[in-house]
N, C-alpha and C positions, 0 to 999 in steps of 0.2 A: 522618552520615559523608560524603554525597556532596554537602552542600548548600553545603560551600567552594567546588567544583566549580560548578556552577550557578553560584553570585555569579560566580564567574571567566567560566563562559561569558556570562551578561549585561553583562561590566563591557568583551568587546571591542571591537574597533575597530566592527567590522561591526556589532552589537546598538546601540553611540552610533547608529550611523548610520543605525538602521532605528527607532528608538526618535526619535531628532530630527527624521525625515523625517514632512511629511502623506501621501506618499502611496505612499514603499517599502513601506511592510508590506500594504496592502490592492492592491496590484500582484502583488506575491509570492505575498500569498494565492491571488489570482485564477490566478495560473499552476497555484499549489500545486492548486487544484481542477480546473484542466482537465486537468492530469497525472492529476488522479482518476478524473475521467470516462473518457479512455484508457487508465487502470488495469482500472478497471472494466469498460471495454465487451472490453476483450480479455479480462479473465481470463472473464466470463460467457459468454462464447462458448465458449470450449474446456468449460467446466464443463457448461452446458446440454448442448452435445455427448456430454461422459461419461454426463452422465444421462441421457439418450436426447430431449431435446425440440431439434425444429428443427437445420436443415441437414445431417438423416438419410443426405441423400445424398450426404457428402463424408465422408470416410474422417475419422476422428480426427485422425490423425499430418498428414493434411496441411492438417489445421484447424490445426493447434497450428504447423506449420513456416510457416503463411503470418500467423498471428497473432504469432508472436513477438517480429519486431522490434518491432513495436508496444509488447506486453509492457518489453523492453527501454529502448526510450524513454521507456515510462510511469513505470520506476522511476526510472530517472536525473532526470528531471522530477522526481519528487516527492521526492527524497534533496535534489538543488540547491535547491530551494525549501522544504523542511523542516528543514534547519539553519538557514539564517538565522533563518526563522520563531521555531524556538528557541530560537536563541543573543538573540533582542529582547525574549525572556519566559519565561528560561531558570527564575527564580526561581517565577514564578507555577507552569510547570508541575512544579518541584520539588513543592509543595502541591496538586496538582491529580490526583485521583486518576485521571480517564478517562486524562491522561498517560500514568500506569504500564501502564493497563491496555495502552493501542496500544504502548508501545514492548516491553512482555512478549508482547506479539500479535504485532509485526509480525515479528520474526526467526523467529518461529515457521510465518509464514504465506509467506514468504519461500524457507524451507529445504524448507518442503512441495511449492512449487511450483515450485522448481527443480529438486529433487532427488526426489520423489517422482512428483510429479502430470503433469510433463513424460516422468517414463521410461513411464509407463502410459501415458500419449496417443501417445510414438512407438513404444509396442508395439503400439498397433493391436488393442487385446484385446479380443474376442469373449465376453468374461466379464461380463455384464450388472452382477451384485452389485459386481463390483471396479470397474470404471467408475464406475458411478455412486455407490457410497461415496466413491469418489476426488473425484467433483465436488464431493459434500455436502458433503466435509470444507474441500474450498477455498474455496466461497461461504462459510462459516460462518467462516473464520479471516479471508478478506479483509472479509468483512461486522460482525466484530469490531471491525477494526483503522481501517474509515472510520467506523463508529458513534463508537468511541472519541476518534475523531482530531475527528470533527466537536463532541463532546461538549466536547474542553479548549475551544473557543470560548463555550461556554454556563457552562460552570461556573468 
């Protein structure tokens, strides 16, 4: 049902152009991973913070409000650099399962940690259990969705 779709997003302008290019896609990619790494290093900090390991002695809330633009940055990086990437290989990951799994992962990990995991960190909560389920949950969805992401490269 959706793989008319696909053909369509590989057949655009921008997929020719990143599909014809030697060295658009392995450029893009390389942003696409440093967006990772910033992804990464900000979401693990506020997460280790919930679950109590390292920089014990800065309040949560203002771990998470000095982390954030970061946060912030890191998605936009990886959103602008992860379309294209799709739209020049839109059909291979129509057939590639770890695809599904990141793109069924990532809004999932997305909504938790905007809407979730951010309202706990600027509560500030003194409730050990809730904290740090709240971290577990967020390494475990963001650690999902780069496994998976890193996986359509291999498979």
């Amino acid at each position: 049902m959706l793989l008319p779709f696909f053909e369509w997003c590989e057949s655009t302008v921008v997929a020719s152009t990143i599909q014809n290019s030697l060295w658009l896609f392995p450029v893009i990619e390389a942003v696409h991973l440093l967006g990772l790494c910033l992804l990464g290093g900000s979401i693990l900090l506020v997460d280790l913070r919930l679950m109590g390991f390292g920089l014990i002695h800065q309040s949560i809330s203002e771990l998470n409000r000095q982390v954030r633009p970061w946060l912030l940055v890191a998605v936009i990086v990886m959103i602008a650099t992860g379309v294209p990437l799709f739209l020049s290989e839109a059909i291979k990951c129509y057939y590639n399962r770890a695809f599904w799994v990141k793109i069924t992962t990532l809004p999932l990990a997305l909504a938790f940690t905007f809407l979730v995991r951010n309202r706990i960190a600027r509560a500030d909560s003194k409730v050990a259990y809730i904290n740090a389920a709240t971290g577990a949950i967020s390494v475990v969805l963001w650690f999902v969705v780069a496994a998976a992401g890193r996986w359509i490269g291999f498979s």
